[in-house]
Biopython code that builds the backbone (N, CA, C, O; Angstrom):
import numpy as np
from Bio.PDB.StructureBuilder import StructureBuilder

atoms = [
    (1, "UNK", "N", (0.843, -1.175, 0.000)),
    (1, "UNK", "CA", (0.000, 0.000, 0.000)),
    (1, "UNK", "C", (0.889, 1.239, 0.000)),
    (1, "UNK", "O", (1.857, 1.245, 0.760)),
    (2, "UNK", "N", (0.655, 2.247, -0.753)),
    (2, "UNK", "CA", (1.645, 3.490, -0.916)),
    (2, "UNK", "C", (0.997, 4.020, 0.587)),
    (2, "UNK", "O", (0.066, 3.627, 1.291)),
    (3, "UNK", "N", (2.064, 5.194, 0.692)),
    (3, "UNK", "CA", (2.166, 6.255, 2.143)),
    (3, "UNK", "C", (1.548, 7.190, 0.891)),
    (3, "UNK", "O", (1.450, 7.166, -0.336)),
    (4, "UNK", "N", (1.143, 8.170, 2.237)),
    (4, "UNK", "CA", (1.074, 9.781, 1.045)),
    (4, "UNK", "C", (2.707, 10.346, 1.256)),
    (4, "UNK", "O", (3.312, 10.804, 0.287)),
    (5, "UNK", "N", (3.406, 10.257, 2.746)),
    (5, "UNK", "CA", (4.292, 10.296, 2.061)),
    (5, "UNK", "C", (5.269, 8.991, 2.782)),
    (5, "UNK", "O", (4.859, 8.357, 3.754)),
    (6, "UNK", "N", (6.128, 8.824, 2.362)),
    (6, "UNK", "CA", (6.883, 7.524, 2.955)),
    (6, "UNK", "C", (7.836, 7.754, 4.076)),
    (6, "UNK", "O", (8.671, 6.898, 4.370)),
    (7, "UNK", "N", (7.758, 8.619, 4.561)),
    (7, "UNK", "CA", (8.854, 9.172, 5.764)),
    (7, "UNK", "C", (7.445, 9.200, 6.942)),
    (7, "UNK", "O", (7.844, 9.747, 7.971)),
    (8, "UNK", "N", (6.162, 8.834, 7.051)),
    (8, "UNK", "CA", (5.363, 8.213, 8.219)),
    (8, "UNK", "C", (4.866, 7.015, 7.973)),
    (8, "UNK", "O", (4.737, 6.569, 6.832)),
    (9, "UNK", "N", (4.501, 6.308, 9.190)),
    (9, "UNK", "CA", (4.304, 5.000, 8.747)),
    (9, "UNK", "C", (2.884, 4.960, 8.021)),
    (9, "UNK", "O", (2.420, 6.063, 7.732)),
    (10, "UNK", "N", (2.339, 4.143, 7.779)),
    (10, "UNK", "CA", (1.459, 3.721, 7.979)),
    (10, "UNK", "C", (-0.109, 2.875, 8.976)),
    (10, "UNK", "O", (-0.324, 1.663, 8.993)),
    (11, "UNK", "N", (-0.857, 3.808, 9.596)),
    (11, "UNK", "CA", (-1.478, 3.043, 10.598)),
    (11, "UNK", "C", (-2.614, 2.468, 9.847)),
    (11, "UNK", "O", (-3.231, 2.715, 8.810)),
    (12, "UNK", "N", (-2.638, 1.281, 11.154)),
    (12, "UNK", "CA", (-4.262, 0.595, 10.428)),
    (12, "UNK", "C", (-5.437, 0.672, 11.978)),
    (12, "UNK", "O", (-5.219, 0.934, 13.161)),
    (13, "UNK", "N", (-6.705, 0.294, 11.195)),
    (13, "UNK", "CA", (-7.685, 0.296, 12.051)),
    (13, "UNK", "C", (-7.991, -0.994, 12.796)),
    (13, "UNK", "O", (-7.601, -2.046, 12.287)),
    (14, "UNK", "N", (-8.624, -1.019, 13.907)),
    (14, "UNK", "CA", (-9.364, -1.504, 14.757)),
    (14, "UNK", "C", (-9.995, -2.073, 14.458)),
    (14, "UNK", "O", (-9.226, -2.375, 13.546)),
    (15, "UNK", "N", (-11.381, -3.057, 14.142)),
    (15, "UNK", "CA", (-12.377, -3.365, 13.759)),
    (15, "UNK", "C", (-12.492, -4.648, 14.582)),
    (15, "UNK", "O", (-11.540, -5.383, 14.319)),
    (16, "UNK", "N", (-13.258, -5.135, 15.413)),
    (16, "UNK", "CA", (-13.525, -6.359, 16.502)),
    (16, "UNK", "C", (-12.287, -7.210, 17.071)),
    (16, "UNK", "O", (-12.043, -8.414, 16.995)),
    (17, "UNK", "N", (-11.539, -6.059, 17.717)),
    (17, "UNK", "CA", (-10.307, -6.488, 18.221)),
    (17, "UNK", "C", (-8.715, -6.745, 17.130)),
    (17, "UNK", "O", (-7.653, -7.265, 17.473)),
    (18, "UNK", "N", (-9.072, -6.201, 15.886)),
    (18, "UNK", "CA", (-8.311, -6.811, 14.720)),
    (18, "UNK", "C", (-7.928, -5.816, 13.937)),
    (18, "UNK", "O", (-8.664, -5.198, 13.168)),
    (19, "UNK", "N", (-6.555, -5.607, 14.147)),
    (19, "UNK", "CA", (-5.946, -4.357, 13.478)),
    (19, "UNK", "C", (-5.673, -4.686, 11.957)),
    (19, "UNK", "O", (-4.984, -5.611, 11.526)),
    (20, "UNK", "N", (-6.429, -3.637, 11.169)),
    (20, "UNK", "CA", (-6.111, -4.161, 9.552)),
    (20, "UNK", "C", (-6.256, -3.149, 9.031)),
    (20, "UNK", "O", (-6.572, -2.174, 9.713)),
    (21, "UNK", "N", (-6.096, -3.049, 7.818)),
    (21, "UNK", "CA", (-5.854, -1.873, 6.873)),
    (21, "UNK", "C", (-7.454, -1.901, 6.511)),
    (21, "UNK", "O", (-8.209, -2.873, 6.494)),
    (22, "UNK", "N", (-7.793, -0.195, 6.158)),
    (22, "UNK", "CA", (-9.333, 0.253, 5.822)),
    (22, "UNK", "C", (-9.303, -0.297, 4.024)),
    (22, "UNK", "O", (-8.321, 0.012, 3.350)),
    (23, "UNK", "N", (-10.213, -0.936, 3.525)),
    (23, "UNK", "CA", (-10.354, -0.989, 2.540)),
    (23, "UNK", "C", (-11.016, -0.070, 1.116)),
    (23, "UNK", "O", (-11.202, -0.365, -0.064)),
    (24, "UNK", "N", (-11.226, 1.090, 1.894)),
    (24, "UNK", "CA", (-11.385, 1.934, 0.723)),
    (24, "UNK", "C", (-10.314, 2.246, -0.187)),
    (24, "UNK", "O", (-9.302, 1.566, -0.357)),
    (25, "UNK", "N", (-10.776, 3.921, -1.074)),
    (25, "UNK", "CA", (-9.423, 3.867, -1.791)),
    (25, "UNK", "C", (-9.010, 4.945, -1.733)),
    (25, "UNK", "O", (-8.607, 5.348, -2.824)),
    (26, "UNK", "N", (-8.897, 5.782, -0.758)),
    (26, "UNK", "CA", (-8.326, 6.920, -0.423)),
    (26, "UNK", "C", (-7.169, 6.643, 0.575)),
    (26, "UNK", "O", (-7.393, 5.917, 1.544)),
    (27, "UNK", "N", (-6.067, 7.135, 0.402)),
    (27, "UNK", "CA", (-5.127, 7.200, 1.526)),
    (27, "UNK", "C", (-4.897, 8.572, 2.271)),
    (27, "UNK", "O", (-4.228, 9.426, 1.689)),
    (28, "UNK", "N", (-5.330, 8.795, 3.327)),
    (28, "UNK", "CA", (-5.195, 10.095, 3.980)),
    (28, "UNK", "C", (-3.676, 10.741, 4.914)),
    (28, "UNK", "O", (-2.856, 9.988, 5.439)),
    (29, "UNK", "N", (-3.596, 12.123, 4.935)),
    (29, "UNK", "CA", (-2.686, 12.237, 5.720)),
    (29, "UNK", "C", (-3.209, 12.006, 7.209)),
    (29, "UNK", "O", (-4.389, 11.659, 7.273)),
    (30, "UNK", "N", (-2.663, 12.113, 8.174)),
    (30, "UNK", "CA", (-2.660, 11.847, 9.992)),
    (30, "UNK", "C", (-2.219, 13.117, 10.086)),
    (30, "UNK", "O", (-1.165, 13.349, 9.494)),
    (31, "UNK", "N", (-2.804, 14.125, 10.747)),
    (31, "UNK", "CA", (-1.792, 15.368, 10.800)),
    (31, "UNK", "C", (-2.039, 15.511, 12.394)),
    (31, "UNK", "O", (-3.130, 15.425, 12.957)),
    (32, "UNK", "N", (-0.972, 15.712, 12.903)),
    (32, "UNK", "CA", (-1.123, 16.128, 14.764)),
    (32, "UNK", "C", (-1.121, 17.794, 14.881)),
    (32, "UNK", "O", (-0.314, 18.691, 14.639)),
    (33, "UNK", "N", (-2.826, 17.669, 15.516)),
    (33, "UNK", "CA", (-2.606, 18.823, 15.649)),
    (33, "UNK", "C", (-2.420, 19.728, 16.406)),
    (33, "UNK", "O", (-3.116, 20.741, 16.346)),
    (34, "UNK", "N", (-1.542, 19.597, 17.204)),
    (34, "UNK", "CA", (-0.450, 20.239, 18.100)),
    (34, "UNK", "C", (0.587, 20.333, 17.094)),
    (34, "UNK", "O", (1.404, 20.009, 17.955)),
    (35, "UNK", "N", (1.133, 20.443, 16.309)),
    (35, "UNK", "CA", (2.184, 20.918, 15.070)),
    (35, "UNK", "C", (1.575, 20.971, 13.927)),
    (35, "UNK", "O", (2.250, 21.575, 13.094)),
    (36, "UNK", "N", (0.379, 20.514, 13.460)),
    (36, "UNK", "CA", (0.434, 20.595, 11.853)),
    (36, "UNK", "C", (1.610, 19.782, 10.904)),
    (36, "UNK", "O", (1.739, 19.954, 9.692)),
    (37, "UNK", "N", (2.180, 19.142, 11.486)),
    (37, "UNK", "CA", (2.537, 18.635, 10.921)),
    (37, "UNK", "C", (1.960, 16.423, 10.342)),
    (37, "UNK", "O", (1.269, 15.585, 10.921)),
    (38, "UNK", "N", (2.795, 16.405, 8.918)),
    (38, "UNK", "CA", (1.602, 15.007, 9.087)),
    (38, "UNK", "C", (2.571, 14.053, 10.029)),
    (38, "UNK", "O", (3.799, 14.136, 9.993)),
    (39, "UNK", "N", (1.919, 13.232, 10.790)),
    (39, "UNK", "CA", (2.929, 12.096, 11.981)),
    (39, "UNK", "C", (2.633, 10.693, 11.074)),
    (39, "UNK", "O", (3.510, 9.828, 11.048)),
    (40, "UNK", "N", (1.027, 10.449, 10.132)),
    (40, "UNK", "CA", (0.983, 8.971, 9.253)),
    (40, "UNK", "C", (0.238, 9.000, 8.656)),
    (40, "UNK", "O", (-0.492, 9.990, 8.690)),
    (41, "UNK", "N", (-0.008, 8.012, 7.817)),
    (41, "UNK", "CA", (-1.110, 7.817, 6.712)),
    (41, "UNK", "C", (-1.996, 6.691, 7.179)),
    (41, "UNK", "O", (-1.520, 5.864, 7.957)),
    (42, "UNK", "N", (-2.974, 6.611, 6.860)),
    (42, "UNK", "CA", (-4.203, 5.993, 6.750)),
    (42, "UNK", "C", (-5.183, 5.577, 6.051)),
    (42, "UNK", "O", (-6.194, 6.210, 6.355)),
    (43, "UNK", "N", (-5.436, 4.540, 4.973)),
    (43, "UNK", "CA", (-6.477, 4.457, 4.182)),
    (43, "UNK", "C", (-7.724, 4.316, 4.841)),
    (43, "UNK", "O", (-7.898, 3.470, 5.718)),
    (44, "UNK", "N", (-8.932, 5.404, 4.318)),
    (44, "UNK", "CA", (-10.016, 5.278, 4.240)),
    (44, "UNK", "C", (-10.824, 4.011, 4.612)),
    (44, "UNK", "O", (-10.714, 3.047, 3.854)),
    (45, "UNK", "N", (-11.648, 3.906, 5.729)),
    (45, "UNK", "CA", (-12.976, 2.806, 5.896)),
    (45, "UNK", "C", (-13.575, 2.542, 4.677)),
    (45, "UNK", "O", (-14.170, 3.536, 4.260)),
    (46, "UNK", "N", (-13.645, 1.567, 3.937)),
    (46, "UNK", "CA", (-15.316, 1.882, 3.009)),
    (46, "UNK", "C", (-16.423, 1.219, 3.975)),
    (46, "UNK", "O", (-16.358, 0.819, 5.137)),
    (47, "UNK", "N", (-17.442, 1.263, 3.051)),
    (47, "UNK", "CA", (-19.019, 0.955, 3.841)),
    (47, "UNK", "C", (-18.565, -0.117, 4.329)),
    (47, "UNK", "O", (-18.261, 0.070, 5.507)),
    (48, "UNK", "N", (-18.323, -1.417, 3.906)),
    (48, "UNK", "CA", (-17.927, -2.126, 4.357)),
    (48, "UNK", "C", (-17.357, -2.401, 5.337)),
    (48, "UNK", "O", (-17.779, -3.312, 6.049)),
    (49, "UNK", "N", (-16.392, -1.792, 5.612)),
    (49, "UNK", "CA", (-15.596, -1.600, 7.078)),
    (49, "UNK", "C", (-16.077, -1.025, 7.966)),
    (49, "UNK", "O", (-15.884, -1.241, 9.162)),
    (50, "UNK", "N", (-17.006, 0.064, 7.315)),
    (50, "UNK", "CA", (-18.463, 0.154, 8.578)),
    (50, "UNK", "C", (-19.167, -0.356, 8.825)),
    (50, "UNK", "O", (-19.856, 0.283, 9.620)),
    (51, "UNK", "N", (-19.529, -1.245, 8.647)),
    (51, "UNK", "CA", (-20.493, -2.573, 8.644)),
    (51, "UNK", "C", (-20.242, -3.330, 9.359)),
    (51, "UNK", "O", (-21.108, -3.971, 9.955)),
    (52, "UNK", "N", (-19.015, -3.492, 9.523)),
    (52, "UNK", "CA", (-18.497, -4.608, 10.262)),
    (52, "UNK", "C", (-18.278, -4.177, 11.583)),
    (52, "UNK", "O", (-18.361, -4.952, 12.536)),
    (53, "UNK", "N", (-17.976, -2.865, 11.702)),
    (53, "UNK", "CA", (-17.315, -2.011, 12.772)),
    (53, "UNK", "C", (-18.753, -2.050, 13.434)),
    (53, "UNK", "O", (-18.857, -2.636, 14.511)),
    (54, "UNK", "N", (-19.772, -1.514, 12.912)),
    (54, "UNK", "CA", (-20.950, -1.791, 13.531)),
    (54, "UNK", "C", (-21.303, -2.966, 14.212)),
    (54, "UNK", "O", (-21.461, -2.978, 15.432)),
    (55, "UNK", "N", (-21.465, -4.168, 13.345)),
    (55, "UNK", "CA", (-21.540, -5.569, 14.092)),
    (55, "UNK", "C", (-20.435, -5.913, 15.078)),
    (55, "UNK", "O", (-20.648, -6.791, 15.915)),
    (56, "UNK", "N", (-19.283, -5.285, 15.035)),
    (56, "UNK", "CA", (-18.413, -5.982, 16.138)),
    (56, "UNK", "C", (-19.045, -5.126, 17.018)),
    (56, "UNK", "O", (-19.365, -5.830, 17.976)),
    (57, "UNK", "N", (-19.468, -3.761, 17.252)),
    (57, "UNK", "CA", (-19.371, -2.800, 18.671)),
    (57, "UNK", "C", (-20.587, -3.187, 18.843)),
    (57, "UNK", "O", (-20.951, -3.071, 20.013)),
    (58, "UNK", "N", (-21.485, -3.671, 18.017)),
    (58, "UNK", "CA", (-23.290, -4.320, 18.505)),
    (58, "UNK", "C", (-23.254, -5.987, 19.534)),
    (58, "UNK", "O", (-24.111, -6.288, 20.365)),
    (59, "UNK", "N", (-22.090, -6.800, 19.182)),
    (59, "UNK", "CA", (-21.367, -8.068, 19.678)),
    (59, "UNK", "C", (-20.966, -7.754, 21.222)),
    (59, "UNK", "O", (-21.347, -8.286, 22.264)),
    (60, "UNK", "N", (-19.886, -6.492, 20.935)),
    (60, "UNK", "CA", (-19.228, -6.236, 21.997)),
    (60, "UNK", "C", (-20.214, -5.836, 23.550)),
    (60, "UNK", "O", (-20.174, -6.149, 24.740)),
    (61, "UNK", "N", (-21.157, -4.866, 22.543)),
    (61, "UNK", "CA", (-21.844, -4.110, 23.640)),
    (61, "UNK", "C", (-22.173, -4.809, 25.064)),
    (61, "UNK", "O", (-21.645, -4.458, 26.120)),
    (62, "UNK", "N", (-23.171, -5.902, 24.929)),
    (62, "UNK", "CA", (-23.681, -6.522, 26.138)),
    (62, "UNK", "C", (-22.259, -6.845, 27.307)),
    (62, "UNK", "O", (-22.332, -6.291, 28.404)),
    (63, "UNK", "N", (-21.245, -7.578, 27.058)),
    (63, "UNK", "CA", (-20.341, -7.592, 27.556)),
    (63, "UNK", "C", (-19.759, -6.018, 28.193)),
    (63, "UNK", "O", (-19.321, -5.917, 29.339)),
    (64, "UNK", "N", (-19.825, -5.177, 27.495)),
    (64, "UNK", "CA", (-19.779, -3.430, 28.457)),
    (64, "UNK", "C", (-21.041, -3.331, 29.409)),
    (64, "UNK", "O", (-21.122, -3.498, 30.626)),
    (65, "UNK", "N", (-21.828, -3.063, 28.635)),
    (65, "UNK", "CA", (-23.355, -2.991, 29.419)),
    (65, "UNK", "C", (-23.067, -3.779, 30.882)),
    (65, "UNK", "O", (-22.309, -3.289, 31.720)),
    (66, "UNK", "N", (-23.459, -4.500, 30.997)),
    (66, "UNK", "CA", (-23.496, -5.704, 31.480)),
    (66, "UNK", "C", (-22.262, -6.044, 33.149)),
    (66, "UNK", "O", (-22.351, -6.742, 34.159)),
    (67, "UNK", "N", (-21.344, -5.178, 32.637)),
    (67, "UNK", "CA", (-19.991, -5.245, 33.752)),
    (67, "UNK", "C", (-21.088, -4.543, 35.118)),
    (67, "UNK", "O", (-20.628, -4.353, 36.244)),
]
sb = StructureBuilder()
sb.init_structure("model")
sb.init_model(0)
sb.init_chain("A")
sb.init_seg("    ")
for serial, (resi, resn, name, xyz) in enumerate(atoms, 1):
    if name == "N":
        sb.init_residue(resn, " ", resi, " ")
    sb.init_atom(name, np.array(xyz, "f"), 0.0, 1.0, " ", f" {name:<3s}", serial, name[0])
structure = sb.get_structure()
């Protein structure tokens, strides 16, 4: 997967305990903003990856609730 630029890493997302790359097709900068400057890149969720993100935090919930 390209960086936007290659001097930050690359982060990936979360999705039901499972760190993986977003499957859309945008790659974004990470910019901290306490400097403005970019710290990483990130590709884009598609629907899909919201979908899922949904069903894992709908899975998860009762187990929060529930404590």
């Amino acid at each position: 997967m390209e960086n936007v630029d290659s001097k930050h890493p690359l982060v990936q997302q979360v999705i039901g305990s499972q760190w993986r790359e977003g499957s859309g097709s945008k790659v974004q900068a990470v910019v901290d903003p306490s400097t403005g400057q970019v710290a990483a890149s990130l590709r884009d969720a598609s629907g899909a990856d919201v979908d899922e993100a949904i069903a894992a935090a709908q899975e998860a919930f009762p187990g929060w609730r529930d404590r």
